[in-house]
N, C-alpha and C positions, 0 to 999 in steps of 0.2 A: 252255807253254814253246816259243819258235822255235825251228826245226830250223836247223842251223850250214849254211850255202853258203860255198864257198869265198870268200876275199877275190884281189883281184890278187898274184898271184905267189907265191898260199899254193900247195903240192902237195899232190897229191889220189894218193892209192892208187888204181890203177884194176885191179888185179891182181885174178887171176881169186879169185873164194871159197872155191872147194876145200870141205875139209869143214865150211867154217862158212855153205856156200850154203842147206843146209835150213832153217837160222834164220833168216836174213836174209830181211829185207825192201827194199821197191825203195825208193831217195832219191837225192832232189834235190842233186847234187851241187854246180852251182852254177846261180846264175840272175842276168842282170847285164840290158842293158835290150835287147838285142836276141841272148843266146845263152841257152840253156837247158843245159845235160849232168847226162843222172839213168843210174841204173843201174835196170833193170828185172829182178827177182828174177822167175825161171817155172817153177815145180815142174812135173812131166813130167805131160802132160795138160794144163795149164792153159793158158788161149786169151787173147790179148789182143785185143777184137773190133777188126771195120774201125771204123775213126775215119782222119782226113785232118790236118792242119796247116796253119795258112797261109803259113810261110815253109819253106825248106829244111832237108831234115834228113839226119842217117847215122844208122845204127843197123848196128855192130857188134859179132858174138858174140864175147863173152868167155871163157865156156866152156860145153859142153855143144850141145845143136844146137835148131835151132827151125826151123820152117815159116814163110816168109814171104812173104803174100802181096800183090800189087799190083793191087789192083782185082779183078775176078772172073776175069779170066784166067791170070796171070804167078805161079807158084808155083814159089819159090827156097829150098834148104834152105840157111841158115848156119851153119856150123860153127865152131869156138874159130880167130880170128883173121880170118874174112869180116868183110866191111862191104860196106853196099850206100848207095847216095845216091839221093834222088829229090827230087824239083820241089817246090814249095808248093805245098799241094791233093790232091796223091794219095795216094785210100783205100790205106790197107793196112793188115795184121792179121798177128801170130804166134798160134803155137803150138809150145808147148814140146815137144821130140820124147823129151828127157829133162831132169833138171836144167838148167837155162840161166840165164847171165846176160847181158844186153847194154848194151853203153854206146850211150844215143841222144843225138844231139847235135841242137838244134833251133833254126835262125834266128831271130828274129821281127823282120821286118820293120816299121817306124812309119810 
């Protein structure tokens, strides 16, 4: 069965999970030929390792907090309502500091 992506000018709930975060899982909200927006589900303790992208991307907490890092140096907490932007290419990596959701928005360039 394909998982439902938004169509143009369908609306998307992006509102935080609340207590239906422990169940949920992270999806693909939409994906068109050059944006990606998924929600990423992080039970506390769970790490999303470094990985990089090729185009630009935000990733803002939705709710709960995370550790996020920029390469081996640059360690930023987000908290319910941050967003952070970075370049295509740089490493970065969370971890859940408690329950956490975040919406990642991702270019891709052709």
């Amino acid at each position: 069965m394909a998982l439902h992506h938004a169509t143009p000018g369908e609306i998307v709930d992006v509102r935080p999970l609340g207590k239906e975060l422990r169940g949920s899982k992270s999806a693909t909200l939409l994906r068109s030929e050059h944006l990606q927006v998924f929600r990423v589900v992080l039970p506390k303790g769970e790490e999303f390792s470094e990985h990089a992208v090729p185009g630009e991307i935000t990733v803002q907490c939705l709710e709960g907090s995370v550790d996020f890092r920029i390469g081996e140096d640059q360690l930023q907490r987000l908290t319910a309502g941050a967003l952070v932007y970075l370049n295509g290419g740089q490493p970065h990596a969370l971890k859940a500091l408690e329950d956490a959701s975040v919406l990642v928005t991702i270019y891709h360039p052709r």
